[in-house]
C-alpha positions as CSV (number, residue, x, y, z in Angstrom):
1,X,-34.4,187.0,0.3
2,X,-32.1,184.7,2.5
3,X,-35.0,184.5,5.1
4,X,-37.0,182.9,2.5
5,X,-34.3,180.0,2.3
6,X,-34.7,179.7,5.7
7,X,-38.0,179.5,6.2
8,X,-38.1,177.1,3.9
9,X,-35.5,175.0,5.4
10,X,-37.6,175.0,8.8
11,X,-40.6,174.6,7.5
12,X,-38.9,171.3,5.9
13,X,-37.9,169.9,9.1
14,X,-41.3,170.8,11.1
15,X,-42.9,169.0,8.1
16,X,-40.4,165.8,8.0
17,X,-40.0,165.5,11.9
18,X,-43.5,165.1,13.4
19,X,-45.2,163.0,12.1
20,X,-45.7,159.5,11.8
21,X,-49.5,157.9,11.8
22,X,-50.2,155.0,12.4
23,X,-53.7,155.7,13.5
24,X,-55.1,152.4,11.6
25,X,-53.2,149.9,13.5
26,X,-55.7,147.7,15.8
27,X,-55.7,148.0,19.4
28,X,-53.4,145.7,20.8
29,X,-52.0,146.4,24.0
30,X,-54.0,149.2,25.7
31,X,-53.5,148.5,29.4
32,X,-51.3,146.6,30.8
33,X,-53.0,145.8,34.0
34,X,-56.4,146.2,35.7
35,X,-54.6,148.6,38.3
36,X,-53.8,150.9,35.7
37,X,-56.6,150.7,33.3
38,X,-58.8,153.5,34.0
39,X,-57.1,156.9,35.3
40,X,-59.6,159.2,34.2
41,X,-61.2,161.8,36.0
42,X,-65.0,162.2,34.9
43,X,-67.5,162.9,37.7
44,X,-70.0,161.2,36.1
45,X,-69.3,158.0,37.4
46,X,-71.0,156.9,40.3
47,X,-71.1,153.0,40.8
48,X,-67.4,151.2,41.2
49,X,-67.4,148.4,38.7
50,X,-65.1,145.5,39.0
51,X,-62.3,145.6,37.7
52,X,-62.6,143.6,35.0
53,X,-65.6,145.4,33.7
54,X,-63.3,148.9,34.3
55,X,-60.6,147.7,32.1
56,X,-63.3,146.4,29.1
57,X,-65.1,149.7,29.4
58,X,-61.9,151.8,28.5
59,X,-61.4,149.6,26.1
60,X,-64.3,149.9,24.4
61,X,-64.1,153.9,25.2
62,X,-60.6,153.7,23.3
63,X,-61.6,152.0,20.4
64,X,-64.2,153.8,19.5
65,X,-62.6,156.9,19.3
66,X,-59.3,155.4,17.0
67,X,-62.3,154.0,15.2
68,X,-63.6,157.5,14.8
69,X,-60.0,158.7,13.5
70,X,-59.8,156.2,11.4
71,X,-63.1,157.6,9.7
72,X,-62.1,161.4,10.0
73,X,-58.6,160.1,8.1
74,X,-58.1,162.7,4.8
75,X,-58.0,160.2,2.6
76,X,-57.3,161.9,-1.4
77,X,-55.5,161.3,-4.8
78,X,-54.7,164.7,-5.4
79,X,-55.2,167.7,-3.5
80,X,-54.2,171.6,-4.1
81,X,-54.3,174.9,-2.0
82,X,-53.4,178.3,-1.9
83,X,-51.8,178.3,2.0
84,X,-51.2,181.6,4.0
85,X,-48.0,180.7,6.1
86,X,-47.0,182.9,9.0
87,X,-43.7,182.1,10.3
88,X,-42.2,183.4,13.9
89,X,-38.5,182.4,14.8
90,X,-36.9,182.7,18.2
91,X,-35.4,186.3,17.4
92,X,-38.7,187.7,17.6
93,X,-39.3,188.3,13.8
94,X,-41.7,187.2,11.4
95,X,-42.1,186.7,7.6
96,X,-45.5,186.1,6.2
97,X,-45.9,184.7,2.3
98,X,-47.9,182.7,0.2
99,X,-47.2,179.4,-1.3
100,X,-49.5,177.1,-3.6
101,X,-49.0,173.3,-2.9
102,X,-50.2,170.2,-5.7
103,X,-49.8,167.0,-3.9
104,X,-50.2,164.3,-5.7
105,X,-50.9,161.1,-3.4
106,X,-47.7,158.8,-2.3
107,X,-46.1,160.4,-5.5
108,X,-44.9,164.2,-5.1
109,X,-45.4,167.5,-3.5
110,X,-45.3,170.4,-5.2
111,X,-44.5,173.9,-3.6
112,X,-44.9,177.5,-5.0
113,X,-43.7,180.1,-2.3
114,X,-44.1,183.7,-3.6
115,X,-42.3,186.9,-2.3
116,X,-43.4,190.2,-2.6
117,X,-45.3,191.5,-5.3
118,X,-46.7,188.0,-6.3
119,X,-43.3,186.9,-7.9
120,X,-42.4,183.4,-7.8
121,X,-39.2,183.2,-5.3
122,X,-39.0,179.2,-4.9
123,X,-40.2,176.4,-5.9
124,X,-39.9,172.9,-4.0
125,X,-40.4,169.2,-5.1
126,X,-40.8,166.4,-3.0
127,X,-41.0,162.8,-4.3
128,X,-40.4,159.3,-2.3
129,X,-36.7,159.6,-3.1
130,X,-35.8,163.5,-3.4
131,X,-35.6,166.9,-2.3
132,X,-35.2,169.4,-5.1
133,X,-35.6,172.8,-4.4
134,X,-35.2,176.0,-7.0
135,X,-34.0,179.0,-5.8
136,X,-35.7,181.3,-8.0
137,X,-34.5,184.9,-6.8
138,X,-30.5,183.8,-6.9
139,X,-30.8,181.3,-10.0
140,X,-29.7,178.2,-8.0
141,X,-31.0,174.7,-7.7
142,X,-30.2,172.5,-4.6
143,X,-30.5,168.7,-5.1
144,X,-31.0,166.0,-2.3
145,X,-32.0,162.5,-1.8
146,X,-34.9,162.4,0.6
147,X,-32.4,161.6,3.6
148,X,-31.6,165.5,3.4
149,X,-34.9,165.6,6.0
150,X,-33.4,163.0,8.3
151,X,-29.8,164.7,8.5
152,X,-31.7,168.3,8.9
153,X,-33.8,166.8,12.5
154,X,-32.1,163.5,12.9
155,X,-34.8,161.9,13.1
156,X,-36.2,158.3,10.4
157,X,-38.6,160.8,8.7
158,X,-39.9,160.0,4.4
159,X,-42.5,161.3,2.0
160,X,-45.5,159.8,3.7
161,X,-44.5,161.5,7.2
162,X,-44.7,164.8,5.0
163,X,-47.8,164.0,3.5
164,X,-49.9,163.2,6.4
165,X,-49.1,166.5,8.3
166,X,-49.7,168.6,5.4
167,X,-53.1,166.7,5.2
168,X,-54.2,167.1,8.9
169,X,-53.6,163.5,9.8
170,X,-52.5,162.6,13.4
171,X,-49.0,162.8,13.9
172,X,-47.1,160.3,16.0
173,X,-50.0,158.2,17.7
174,X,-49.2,155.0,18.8
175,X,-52.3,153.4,19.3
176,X,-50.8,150.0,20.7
177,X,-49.9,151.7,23.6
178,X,-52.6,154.3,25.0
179,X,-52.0,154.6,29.0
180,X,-54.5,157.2,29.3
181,X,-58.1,158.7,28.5
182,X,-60.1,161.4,30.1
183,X,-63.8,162.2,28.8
184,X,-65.7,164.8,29.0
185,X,-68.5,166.7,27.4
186,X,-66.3,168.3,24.6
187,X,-65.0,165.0,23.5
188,X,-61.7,162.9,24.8
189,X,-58.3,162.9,25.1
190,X,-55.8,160.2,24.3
191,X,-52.0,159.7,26.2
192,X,-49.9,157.5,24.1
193,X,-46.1,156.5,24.5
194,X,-44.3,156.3,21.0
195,X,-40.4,155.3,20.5
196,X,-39.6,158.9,20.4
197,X,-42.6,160.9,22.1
198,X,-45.5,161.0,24.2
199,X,-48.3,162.3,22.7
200,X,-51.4,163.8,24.1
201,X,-54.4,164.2,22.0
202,X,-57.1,165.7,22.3
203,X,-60.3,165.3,20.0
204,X,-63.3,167.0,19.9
205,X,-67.1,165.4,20.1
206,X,-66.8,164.0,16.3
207,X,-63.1,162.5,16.4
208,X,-61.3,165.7,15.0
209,X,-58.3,166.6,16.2
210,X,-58.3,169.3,18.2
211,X,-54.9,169.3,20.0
212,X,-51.9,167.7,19.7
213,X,-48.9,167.9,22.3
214,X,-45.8,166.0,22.1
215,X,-43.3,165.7,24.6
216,X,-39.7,164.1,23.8
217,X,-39.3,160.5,25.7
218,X,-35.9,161.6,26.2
219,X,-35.8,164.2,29.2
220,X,-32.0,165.4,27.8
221,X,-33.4,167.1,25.2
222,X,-36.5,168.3,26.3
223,X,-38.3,168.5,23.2
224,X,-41.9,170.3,22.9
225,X,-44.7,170.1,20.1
226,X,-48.2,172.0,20.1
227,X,-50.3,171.6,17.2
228,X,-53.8,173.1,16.7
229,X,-56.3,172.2,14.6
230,X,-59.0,174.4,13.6
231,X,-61.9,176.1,11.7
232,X,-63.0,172.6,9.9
233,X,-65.1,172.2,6.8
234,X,-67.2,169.6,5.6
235,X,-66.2,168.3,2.2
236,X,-68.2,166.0,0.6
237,X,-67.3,163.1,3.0
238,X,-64.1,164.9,4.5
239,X,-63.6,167.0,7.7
240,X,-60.9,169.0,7.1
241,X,-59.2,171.7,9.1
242,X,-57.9,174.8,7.5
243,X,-56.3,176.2,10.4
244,X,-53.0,174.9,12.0
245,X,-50.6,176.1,14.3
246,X,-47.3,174.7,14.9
247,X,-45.3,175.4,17.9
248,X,-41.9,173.6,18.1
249,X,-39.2,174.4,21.4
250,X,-36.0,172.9,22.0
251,X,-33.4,175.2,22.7
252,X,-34.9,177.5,20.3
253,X,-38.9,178.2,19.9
254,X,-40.5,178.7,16.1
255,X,-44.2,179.0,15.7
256,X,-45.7,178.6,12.5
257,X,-49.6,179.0,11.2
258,X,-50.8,178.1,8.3
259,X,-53.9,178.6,6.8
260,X,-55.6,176.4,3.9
261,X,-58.0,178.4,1.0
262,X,-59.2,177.3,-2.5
263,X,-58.5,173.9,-1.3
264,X,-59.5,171.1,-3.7
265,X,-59.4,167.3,-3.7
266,X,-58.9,165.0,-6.6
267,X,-58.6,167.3,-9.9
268,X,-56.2,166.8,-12.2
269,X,-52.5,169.0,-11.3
270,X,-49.9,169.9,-13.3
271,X,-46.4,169.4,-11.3
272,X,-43.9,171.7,-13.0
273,X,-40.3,171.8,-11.9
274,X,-37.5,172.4,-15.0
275,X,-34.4,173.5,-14.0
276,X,-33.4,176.4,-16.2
277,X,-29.7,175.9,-18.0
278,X,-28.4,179.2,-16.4
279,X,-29.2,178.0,-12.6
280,X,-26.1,177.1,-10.5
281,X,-26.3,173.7,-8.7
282,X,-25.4,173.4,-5.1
């Protein structure tokens, strides 16, 4: 069951390392200059404005659709799921398991991962300040301050950064700094520049995410992110997808689905996590 550990340690750092929203930041600085304030390639324009009125147009164009991500935002106090996770690593092999996650809002996640036959092989705990994770198969509990994700992908990750991919939320736009957008009939993409990636999203016609894919600033490392979004349900007021698929490449590749069923938002959770007397600590 050591592969379990290590899916676990993965999916971990996929969770901690790409994302940061800030979707609900204002517009500030879109464009920098009229030359370079419209570079999309519709057809469907016909007159030349000036460009003044170019530049206020994708303005416009870009607000609206942060506006509409703003609205599509999963916004919760509690939420629970059963979640089918496939996991593929670079050597070619995949796992598949199950694991049932409580979140509670800006407070904890709560992780059930079950090996075969349905039994219980770990269970993980994720609070503002901590990593705990039980080891349910070997008897051992591993204890870490929340800094355990930063060390793992070097990169100024916390709880929140968890919490929004696990909730669908966009991951790592800057919208202060948009340099691109292309419209068409299936909805628009988005081309930001963040400290640490480039991101290009694409929505579809009602401000979902469709596609997300990051490239690392830094061409040394040459750092890759895909993320899909898919098969969305309407609940209540929510959109939420219950499909994604993660795709991360450095020097190694790991692809990881995951798909959402029982879902529920804002019931009442329990959050269990005693560590038995008997388990080793590490």
């Amino acid at each position: 069951m050591q592969k379990f550990l290590a899916v676990i340690a993965v999916v971990i750092a996929l969770f901690g390392s790409i994302v940061s929203c800030r979707s609900t930041k204002k517009i500030q600085k879109v464009i920098a200059a009229p030359s370079t304030a419209r570079k999309d390639t519709a057809a469907t324009i016909v007159t030349v404005a000036p460009p003044e009125d170019r530049h206020a147009d994708s303005l416009r164009v870009i607000q609206q659709a942060v506006n509409g991500l703003v609205r599509n935002r999963v916004n919760f106090q509690t939420f629970s799921s059963r979640m089918k996770v496939h996991y593929e690593g670079s050597d070619g092999k995949d796992y598949e398991f199950n694991a049932f996650i409580h979140i509670k809002k800006d407070s904890m996640i709560w992780v059930s991962i079950n090996a075969a036959l349905g039994i219980e092989a770990f269970r993980l705990l994720i609070t503002p300040d901590s990593v705990k994770i039980l080891d349910k198969l070997k008897k051992v509990a591993r204890l870490r301050s929340v800094s355990f994700l930063q060390e793992e992908i070097h990169l100024p990750v916390d709880f929140r950064t968890v919490q929004d991919l696990l909730m669908g939320n966009p991951i790592y736009l800057d919208t202060t700094n948009i340099l691109f957008y292309k419209k068409d009939a299936s909805g628009i993409s988005l081309l930001s520049a963040g400290d640490l990636f480039k991101n290009y999203l694409t929505l579809n016609g009602d401000n979902t995410i469709r596609h997300c894919k990051l490239d690392d600033v830094d061409p040394m490392r040459a750092r890759t992110c895909d993320l899909t979004y898919g098969d969305y349900e309407q609940r209540d007021t929510l959109r939420f997808s219950t499909y994604r698929k993660i795709s991360v490449a450095e020097k190694t590749k790991v692809d990881i689905e995951l798909g959402y069923k029982q879902y529920k938002f804002n019931e009442n959770l329990s959050f269990s996590f005693t560590i038995p007397k008997n388990y080793r600590h590490r």
